[in-house]
C-alpha positions as CSV (number, residue, x, y, z in Angstrom):
1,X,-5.2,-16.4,-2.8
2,X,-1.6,-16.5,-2.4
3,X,0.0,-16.1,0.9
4,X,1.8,-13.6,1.8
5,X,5.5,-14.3,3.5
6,X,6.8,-11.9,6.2
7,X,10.1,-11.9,5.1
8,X,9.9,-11.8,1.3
9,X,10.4,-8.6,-0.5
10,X,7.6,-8.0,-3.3
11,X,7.6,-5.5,-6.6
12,X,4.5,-3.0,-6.6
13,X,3.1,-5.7,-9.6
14,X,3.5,-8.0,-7.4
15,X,1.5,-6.5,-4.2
16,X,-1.1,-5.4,-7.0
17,X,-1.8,-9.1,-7.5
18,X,-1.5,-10.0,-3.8
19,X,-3.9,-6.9,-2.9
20,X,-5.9,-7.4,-6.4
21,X,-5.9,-3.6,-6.3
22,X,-4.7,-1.3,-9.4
23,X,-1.6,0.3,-9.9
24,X,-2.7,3.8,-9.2
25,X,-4.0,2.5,-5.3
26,X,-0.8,1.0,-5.1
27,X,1.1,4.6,-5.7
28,X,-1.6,6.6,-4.1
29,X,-1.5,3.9,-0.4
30,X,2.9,4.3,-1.2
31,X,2.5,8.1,-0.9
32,X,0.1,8.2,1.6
33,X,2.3,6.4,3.5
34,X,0.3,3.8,4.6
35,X,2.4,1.4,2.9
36,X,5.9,1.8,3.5
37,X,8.8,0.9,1.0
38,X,12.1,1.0,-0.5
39,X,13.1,2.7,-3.7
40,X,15.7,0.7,-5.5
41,X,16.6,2.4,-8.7
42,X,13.8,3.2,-9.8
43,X,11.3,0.7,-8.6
44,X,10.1,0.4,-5.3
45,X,10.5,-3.2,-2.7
46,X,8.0,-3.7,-0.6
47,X,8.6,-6.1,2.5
48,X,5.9,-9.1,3.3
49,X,5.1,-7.7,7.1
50,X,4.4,-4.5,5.6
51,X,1.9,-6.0,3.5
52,X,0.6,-7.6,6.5
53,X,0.5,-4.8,8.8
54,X,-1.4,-3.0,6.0
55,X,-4.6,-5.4,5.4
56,X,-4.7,-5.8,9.4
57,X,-7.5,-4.8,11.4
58,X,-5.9,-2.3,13.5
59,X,-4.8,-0.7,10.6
60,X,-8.2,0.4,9.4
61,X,-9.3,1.3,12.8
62,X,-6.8,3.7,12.4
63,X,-7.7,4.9,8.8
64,X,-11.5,5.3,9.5
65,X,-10.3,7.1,13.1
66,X,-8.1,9.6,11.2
67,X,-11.1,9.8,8.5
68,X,-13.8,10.5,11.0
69,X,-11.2,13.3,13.1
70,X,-10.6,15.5,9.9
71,X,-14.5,14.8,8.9
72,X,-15.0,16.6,12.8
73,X,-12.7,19.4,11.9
74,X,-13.7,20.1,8.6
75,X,-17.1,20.5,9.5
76,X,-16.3,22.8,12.6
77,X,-14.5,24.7,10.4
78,X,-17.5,25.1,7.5
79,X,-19.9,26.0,10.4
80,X,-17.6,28.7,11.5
81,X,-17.7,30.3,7.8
């Protein structure tokens, strides 16, 4: 696996092969905004701490506490139909 720098700025090919995801996750994490980015033309730079901050541990504490808050709602909100 190749390491990824802080400071280096990566293409969304690039990060695909760092993340060995596909190019639709990499859009669909971009939009969701857990990745953030910058839109050069037409193609989007993504910086090496952002990467970082993304496969993190504390990041997907965060993801599966969001997950499991809109789970609670949506189900108080079925039960109330």
């Amino acid at each position: 696996m190749a390491e990824i720098k802080p400071n280096e700025v990566y293409t969304t090919e690039e990060t695909q092969d760092l993340l060995k995801i596909s190019n639709s996750t990499v859009k669909r994490i971009l939009k969701s905004g857990l990745l953030r980015a910058n839109k050069v033309g037409k193609q989007y730079r993504i910086l090496g701490h952002e990467l970082l901050r993304l496969v993190s541990p504390d990041v997907e504490y965060k993801a599966v506490e969001s997950y499991q808050k809109i789970k609670t709602k949506t189900r108080q909100k079925v039960k109330d139909w």
